[in-house]
C-alpha positions as CSV (number, residue, x, y, z in Angstrom):
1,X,84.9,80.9,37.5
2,X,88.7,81.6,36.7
3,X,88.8,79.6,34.0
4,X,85.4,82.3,31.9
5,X,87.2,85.2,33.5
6,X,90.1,84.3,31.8
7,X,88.5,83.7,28.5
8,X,86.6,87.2,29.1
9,X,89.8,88.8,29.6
10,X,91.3,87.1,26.2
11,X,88.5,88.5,23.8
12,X,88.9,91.5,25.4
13,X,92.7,91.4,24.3
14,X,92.1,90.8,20.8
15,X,89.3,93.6,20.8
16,X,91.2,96.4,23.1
17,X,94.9,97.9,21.7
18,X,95.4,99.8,24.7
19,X,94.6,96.7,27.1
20,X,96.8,94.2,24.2
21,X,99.9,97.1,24.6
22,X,99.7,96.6,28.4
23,X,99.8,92.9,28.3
24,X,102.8,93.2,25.6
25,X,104.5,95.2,28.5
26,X,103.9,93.2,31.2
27,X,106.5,92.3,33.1
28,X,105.3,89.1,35.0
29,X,102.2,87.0,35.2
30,X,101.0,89.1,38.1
31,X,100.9,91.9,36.2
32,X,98.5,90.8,33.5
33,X,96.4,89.5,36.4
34,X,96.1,92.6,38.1
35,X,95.7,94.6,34.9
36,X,92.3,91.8,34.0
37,X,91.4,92.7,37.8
38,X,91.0,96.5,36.9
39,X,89.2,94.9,34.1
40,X,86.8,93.1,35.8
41,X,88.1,89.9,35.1
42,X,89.3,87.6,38.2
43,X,91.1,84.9,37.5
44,X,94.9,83.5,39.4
45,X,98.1,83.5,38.0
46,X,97.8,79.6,38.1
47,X,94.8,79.5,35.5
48,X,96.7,81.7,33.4
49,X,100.0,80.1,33.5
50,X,98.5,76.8,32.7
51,X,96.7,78.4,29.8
52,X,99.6,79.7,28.5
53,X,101.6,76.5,28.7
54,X,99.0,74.5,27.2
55,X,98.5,77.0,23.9
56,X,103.0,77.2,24.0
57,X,102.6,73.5,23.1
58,X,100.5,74.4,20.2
59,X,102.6,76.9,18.6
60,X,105.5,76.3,15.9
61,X,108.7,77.2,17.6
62,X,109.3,79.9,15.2
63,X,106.1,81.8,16.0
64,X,107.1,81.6,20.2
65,X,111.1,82.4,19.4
66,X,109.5,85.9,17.5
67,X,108.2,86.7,21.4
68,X,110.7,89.5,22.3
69,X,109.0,89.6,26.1
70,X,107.1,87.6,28.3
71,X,104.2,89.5,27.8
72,X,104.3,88.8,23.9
73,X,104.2,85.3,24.6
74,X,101.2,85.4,26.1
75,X,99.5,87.6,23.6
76,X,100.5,84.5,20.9
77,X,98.6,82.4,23.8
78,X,95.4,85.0,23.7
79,X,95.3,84.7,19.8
80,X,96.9,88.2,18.7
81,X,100.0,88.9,18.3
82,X,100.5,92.0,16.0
């Protein structure tokens, strides 16, 4: 399911600093999906996107206006951000 791959792919975020520096690079949402794809974790750009707007919600605006990239933002979704 999407929805565990994605999950998967999180812990493994917060557990990996190479794999959290790639996501803090990534471009666009494709990118992070392909990057969990080499992973072993298959989930859409959809599942992730609405993950990521769902957590955004969550957050104090002062912790998503510290995001300097796209990819950043979505490391604050995953949890980690340092």
């Amino acid at each position: 399911m999407s929805e565990s791959a994605l999950a998967a792919f999180a812990a493994l975020v917060q557990s990996d600093s190479k794999v959290r520096e790639q996501v803090r690079q990534a471009a666009t949402p494709k990118h992070v999906v392909d990057l969990a794809k080499e992973q072993g974790h298959e989930f859409t750009q959809a599942t992730m996107m609405r993950m990521q707007a769902e957590r955004l919600q969550q957050l104090h605006d002062d912790h998503i206006n510290d995001a300097a990239s796209w990819g950043e933002a979505l490391l604050l979704c995953f949890g980690k951000h340092s």
